[in-house]
N, C-alpha and C positions, 0 to 999 in steps of 0.2 A: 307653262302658263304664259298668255299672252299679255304683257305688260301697257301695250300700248292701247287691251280694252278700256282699260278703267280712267275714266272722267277725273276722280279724283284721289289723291294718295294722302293719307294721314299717317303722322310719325309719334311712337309714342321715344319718346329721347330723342326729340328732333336737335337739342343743341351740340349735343355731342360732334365733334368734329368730320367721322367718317357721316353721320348720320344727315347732318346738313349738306354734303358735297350732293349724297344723291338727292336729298329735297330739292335742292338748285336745278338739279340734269331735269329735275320732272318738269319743275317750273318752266324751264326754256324749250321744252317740249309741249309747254301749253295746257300742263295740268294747272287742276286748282290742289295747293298743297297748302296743308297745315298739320297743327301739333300741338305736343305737350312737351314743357321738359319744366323740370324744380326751380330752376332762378332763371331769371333775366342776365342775361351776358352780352357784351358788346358784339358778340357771334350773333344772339337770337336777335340781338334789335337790328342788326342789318338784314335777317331774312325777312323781317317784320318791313323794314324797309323796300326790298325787293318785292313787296305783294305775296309775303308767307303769313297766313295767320298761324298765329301760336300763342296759346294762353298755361299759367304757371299755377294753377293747383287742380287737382285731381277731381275734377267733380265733371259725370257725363251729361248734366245736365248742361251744361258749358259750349258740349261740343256742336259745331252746328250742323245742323239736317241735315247737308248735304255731302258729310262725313259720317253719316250713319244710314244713309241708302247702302244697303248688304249688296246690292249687284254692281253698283258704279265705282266702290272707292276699295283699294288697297291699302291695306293695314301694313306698317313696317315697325317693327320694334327693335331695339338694342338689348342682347343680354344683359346691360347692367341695369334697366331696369326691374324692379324686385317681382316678384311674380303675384305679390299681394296689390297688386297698382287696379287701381276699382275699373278704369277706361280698358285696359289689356285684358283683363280678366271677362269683361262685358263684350268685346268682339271675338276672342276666343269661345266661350260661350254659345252666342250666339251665332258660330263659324262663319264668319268674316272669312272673306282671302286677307291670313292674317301670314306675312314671311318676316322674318331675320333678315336684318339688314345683309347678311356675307349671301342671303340667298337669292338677292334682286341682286346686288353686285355680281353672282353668279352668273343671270341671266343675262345682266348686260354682258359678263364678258365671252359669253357663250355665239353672241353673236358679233363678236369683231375679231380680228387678228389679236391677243390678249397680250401684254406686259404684264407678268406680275412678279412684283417685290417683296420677299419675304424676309425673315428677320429679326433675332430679340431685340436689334436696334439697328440702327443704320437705315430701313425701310421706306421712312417718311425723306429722307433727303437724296439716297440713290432715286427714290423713284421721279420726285420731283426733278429732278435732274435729266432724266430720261424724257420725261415730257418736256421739262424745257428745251433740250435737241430738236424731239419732234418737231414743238411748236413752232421753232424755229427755222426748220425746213419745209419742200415741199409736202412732206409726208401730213403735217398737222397731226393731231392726235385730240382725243377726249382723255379725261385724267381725273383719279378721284385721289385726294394726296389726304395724308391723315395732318395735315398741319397746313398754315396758311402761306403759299409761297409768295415772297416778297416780289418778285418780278409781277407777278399778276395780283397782288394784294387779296389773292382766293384760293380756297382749299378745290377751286374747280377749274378744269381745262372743256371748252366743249367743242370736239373738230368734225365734219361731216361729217355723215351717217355711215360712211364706210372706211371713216379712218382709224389706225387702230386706237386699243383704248389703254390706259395704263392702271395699272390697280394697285393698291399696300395690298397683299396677302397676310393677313391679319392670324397671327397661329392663337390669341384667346380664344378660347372655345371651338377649339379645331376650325376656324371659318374659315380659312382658307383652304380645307377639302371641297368647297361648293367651288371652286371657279375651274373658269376651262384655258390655262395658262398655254401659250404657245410657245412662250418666250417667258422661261421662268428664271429669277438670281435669287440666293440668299446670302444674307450678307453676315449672317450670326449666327450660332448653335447653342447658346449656355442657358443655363438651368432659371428659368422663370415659370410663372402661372404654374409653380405646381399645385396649386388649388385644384386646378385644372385635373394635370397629368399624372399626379399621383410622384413622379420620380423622375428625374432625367430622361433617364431611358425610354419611357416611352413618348417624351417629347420628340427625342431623336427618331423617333420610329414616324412622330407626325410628320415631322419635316419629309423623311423619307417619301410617306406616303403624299406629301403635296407634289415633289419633284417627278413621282412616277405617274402624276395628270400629264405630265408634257409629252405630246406626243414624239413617235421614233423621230420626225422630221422635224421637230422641233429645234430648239437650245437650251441648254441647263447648263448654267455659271453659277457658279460656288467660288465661294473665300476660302483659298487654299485652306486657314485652317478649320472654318467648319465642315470642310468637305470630308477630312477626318476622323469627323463625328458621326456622318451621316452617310458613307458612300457603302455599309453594307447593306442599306438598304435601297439603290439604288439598281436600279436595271436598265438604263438604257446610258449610253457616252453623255460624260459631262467634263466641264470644261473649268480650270482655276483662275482665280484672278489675285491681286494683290502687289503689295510695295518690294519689286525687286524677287518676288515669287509668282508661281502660279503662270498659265497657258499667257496669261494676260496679263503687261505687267506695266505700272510706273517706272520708268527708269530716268538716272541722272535728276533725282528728285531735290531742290534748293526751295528752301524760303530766305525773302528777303523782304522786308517790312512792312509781315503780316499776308504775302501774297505765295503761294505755293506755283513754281516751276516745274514739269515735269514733261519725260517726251512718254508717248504711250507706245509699247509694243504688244504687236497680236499678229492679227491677217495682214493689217497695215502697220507701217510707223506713222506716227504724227509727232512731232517734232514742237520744241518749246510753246506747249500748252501752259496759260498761265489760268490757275482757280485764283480767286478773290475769296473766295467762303477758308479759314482756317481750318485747320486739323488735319495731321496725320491720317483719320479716319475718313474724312472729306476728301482726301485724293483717294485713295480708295475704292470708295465710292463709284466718282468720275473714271474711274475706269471701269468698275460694270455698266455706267450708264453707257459712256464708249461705245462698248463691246458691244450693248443692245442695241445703239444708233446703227452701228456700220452693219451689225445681220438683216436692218430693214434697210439697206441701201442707201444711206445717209451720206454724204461727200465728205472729206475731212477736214475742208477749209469749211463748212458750218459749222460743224461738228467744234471745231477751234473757236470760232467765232462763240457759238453759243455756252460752252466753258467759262468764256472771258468776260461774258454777259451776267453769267450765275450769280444773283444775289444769297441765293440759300432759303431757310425757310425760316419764318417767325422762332422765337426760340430755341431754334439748332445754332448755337454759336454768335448769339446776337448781341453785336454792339449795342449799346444800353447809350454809354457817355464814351468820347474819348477826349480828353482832358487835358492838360500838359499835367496835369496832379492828380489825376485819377482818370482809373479806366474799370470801366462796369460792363461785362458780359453775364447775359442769362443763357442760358441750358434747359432744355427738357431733361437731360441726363433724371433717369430714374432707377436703373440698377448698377450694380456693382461696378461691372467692366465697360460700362459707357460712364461712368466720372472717373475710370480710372485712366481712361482714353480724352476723355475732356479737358482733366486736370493736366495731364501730361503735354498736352498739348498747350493750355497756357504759360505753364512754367518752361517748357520750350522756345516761345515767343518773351519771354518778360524776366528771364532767369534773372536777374538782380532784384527784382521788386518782391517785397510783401505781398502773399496771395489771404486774401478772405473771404471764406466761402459760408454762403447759408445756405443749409440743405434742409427739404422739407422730406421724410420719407412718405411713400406711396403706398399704403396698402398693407394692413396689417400683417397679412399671410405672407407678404415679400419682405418685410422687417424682421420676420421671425427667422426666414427662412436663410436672408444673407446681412444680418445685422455685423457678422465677420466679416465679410467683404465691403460693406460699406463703409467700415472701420478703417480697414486697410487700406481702400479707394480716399477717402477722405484726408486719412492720413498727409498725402500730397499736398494737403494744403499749409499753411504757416498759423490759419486761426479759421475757427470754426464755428459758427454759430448756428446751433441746432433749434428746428420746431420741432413742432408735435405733427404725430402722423396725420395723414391726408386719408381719411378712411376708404371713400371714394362708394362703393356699393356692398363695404364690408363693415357687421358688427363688431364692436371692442374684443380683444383677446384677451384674456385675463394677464396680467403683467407681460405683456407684451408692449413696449413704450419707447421711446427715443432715446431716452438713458441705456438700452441695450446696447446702440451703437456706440455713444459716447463712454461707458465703460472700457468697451474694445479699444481706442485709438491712445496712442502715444503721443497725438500733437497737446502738447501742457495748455496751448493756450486755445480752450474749445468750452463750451460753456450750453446749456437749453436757456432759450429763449421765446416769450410768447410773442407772438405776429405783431401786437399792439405795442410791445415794447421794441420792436428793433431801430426805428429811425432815433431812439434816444441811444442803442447801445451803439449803430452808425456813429453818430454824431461824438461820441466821447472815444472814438476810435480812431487812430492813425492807418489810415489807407491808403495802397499805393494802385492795387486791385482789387477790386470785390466781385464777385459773381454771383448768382442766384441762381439755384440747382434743385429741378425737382417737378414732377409733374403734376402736381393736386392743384390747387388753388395759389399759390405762391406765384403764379402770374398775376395777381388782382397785385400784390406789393410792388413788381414791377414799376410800373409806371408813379408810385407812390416816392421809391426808392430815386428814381431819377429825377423826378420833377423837385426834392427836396434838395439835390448836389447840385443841378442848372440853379437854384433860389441861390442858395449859398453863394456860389460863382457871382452872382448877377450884383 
């Protein structure tokens, strides 16, 4: 399918994160794009801003004409939209060119040199990473990042027509089988979206099968230890990365207040690279991004340079407040082994202080499935204040609740809390750190949470 026939493109979950990056690419390409998503968000109202229409309840009477001409307009939907959705059902139907978002991301990366970042976590910040190298050199690049990178305040990079492009390899619902990866990393292996996959095993088997898209002349970099997981399914050379491990490595690794030191070895050395963004996992990272710079030819005084540039991405590790009496970072962390990578890494930075973490869980079927783990990841903290789950595109479970986690965990002082009561359990709280952890909605508190400590201060 040729993408560049159609006049105009309609999104049905146009606010979703990956779902707005492409809305944008089309926009800047001169379509007329609009859509549908369930609430208004600070994300919808700046497409709305940009000249996106987009309207919030489900009626196709709504939509306009010139998104239901069947020959001019391109239909894009998101699997989390529910299959009972009256506009999706009606262009399906009536056979619309109606694709999945992972299958126009396919297309485009079908015709560029491909980046793709795959991942049960780490994905959205190696890749953002990667394009901000590019950007930063001659090479430029296009970039579809599933979070909103601070350096550019957008989930979008857009570089010539024939510069390469960089993609999240997204493994929910196998979508990252549609792309045509030339340059493929994974930065994770462990057991998510088994709604999905049914069981570990055959996630490891998807993984496998996205890495056996790159062609022989390609690259394949792997995290020494997910390469472990996945490398019997592999058929062509691949290559490790990692902290003092792996083909590619961080070495002579120091933090010192709040900033990570590290020289890189690979093809090249590069020598005291400083990252600004925290975490153990965060260098990490900058070294697959690295390793992706210098295969496209990248110099390695940019390559330093653009490192020391890296602001990181809206809630990967985001200073919130930093205080002389408090300090407030948010997290997307939403499974197990990324708050247990998160937490590790604050209590590394702050080891004397009180940690207080509010976790929201995400998604029923993943509460069920690692309510131990979360327990155990949480644990790390000093006090705990638990919501109620984040449904997100999933019905109730029957006694499946946040009390699961909180059963599990040893930390005495943890407690469920409802959204509307936390700035009073805040406020009658002694804090030295607090953080905010979790993908659902628990970003609307953000800005709640901090705007009420700057009052206070003030």
């Amino acid at each position: 399918m040729e993408l560049e026939k159609f006049d105009s493109v309609y999104f049905v979950g146009i606010g979703g994160i990956g779902m707005s990056a492409i809305a944008r690419w089309f926009k800047q390409r001169g379509k007329s794009v609009g859509g549908y998503d369930r609430v208004k968000t600070p994300l919808t109202s700046e497409l709305e801003q940009e000249g996106i229409w987009v309207h919030y309840e489900d009626k196709l009477k709504d939509v306009p004409a010139e998104y239901r001409d069947k020959d001019n307009v391109l239909i894009v939907y998101t699997p989390a939209i529910p299959s009972s959705h009256e506009e999706l059902k009606f262009f399906q139907k009536k056979k619309f060119n109606v694709l999945k978002r992972s299958e126009v991301l396919g297309l485009i990366s079908k015709d560029h040199y491909c980046v793709a970042v795959g991942g049960t976590h780490g994905k959205t910040t190696t890749s953002s990473m990667v394009a901000h190298i590019l950007k930063h050199s001659e090479k430029g690049c296009s970039a579809f990042i599933g979070g909103i990178m601070t350096n550019y305040n957008s989930n979008l990079i857009i570089g010539e027509k024939d510069a390469p492009v960089v993609v999240e390899a997204d493994e929910f619902d196998r979508s990252f089988h549609r792309l045509s990866p030339n340059h493929a990393i994974v930065t994770s292996v462990d057991p998510d979206h088994l709604d999905i996959y049914g069981d570990e095993e055959q996630m490891k088997e998807a993984f496998g099968k996205f890495l056996q898209l790159v062609p022989e002349e390609g690259h394949t970099l792997i995290h020494y230890k997910a390469a472990e997981k996945v490398n019997m399914y592999l058929e062509n050379l691949y290559y490790t990365y990692g902290i003092d491990q792996g083909d590619y490595q961080a070495k002579a690794l120091r933090g010192i207040s709040g900033v990570f030191y590290f020289n890189y070895h690979g093809k090249r050395t590069i020598k005291d690279l400083s990252l600004y963004v925290p975490g153990f996992h965060n260098v990490e990272n900058a070294v697959a991004a690295i390793t992706a710079a210098i295969e496209l030819g990248v110099p390695s005084e940019t390559i330093k340079d653009a490192i020391a540039s890296y602001k990181g991405v809206k809630r990967r590790f985001e200073y919130i407040l930093r205080q002389d009496n408090l300090i407030y970072i948010d997290d997307y962390a939403h499974h197990p082994t990324e708050i247990k990578a998160f937490l590790r890494s604050v209590k590394s930075m702050y080891p004397m202080k009180k940690i207080t973490a509010i976790f929201q869980p995400h998604l029923y079927s993943r509460t069920q499935d690692f309510y131990q783990g979360f327990a155990e990841s949480l644990d790390q903290a000093d006090q705990v204040f638990m919501l109620d789950i984040y449904p997100a595109r999933e019905q109730p479970v029957p006694g499946v609740t946040s009390q699961m986690i909180l059963d599990q965990m040893y930390t005495g002082d943890r407690k469920l809390v409802a959204k509307e009561d936390i700035i009073e359990e805040l406020s009658n709280t002694n804090l030295d750190v607090l953080v905010t952890i979790g993908a659902g909605d628990i970003d609307q508190l953000v800005p709640v949470i901090g705007n009420h400590f700057k009052e206070a201060a003030s």
